[in-house]
C-alpha positions in Angstrom: 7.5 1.2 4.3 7.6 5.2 4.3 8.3 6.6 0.4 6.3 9.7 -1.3 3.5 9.6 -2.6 3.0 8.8 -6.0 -1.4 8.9 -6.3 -2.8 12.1 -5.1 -6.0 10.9 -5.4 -5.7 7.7 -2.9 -3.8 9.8 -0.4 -6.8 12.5 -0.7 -9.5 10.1 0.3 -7.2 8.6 3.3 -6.5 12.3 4.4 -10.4 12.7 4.0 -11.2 9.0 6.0 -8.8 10.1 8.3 -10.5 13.1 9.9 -14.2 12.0 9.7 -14.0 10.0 12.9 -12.1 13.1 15.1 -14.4 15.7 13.2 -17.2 14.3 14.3 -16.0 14.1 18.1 -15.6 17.2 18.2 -18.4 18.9 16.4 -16.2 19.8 13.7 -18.2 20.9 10.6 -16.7 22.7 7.6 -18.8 25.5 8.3 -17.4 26.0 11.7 -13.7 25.3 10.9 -13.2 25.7 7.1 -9.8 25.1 7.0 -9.7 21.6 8.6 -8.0 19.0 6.4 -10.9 16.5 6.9 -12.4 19.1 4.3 -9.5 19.6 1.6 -10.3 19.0 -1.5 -8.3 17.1 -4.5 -7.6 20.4 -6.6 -6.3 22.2 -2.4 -4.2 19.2 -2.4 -2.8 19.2 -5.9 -2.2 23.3 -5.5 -0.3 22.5 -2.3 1.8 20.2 -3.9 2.7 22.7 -6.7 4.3 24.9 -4.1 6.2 22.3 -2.3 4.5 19.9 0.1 5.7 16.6 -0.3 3.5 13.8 1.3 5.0 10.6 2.3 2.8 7.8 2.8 3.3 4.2 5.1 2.7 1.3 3.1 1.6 -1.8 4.2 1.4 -2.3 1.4 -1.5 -0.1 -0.3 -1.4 3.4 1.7 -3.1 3.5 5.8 -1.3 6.5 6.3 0.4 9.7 5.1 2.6 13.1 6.2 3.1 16.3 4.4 6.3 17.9 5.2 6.7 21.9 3.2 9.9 23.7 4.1 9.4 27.0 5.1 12.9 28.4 5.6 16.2 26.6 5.6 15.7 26.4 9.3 12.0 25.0 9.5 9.8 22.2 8.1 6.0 22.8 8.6 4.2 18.8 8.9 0.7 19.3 7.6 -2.1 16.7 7.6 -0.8 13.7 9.2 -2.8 11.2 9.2 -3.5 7.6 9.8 -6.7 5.5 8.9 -8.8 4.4 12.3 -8.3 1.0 12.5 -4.5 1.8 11.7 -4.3 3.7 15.1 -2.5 3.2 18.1 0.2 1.0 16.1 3.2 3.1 16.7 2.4 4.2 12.8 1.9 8.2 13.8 5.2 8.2 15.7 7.5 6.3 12.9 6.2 9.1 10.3 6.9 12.2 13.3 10.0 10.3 13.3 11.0 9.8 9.8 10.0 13.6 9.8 12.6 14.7 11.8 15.1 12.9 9.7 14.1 15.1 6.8 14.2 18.6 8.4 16.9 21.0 9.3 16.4 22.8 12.7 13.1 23.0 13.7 9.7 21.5 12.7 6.6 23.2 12.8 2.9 22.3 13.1 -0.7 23.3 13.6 -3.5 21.6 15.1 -6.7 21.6 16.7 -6.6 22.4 20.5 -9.5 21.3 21.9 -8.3 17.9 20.7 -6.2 17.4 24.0 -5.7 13.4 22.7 -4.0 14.8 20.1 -2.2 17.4 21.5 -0.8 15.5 24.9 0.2 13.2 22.2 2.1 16.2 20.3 4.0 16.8 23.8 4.9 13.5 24.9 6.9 13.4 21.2 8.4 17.2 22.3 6.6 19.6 21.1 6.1 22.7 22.5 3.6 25.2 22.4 4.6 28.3 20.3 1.1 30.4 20.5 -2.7 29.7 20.1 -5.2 31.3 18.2 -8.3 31.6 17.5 -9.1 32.7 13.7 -12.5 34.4 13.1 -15.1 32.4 11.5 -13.4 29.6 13.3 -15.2 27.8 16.4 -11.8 25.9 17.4 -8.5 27.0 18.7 -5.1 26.6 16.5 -2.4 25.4 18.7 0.9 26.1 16.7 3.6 24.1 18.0 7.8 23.7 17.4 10.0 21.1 18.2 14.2 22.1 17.9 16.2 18.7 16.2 19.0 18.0 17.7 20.9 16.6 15.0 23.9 14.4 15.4 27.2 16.7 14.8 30.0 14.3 13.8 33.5 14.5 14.4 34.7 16.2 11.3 32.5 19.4 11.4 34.0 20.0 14.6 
């Protein structure tokens, strides 16, 4: 079951779990990619919230995973931190968050994400995202792939 978040402390440590495992893969360090969320800490988190981010978490039922969804225009929704505990994985758990995203944005949601994690990203496309830009951000070993996905939402009769 997908509702907000109600204990910013549990859904810190399973944002925390959840990047240790891909960090490490990839020679991911705080040093060399400060901004990663593997490395947030609770009072980042709790200042986040205060300017909007809502995090929704999966149930089932104590909390294996979580999304935060922060509107950044009445047109676009930025998802930050999605994640899913590793022996929650390759459930279809990822996807019916991305999913239950798209049911709370407008137009278009936005993301960022490491791009030397081609898992990740390949998965990013086969859900229709599309590549906006990468960069590289100084003091920052690892590329930022930014990518956009335009809802179509359903248009019903009357508004025609």
């Amino acid at each position: 079951m997908i509702r907000k978040v109600d204990d910013l402390k549990v859904c810190h440590q399973l944002i925390v779990e959840s990047f240790l495992d891909v960090n490490k893969s990839l020679g991911i360090t705080k040093e060399n990619c400060p901004g990663n969320s593997g490395y947030l800490t609770l009072s980042q988190l709790e200042k986040q919230v205060s300017k909007g981010l809502i995090l929704y978490g999966y149930y089932d039922p104590d909390l294996i995973a979580c999304i935060g969804l922060m509107e950044k225009s009445h047109v676009r929704c930025k998802i930050k931190m999605l994640s899913v505990l590793p022996e929650y994985r390759n459930k279809g758990i990822g996807k019916v968050l991305m999913d239950f995203a798209e049911t709370q944005a407008n137009e278009k949601l936005v993301l960022g994400m490491i791009y030397e994690n081609q898992k990740l990203y390949k998965w990013y496309e086969a859900l229709g995202y599309k590549v906006d830009k990468i960069k590289k951000y100084r003091g920052n070993e690892f590329n930022v792939a930014y990518m956009e996905k335009k809802l179509e939402k359903n248009i019903s009769k009357e508004s025609i």
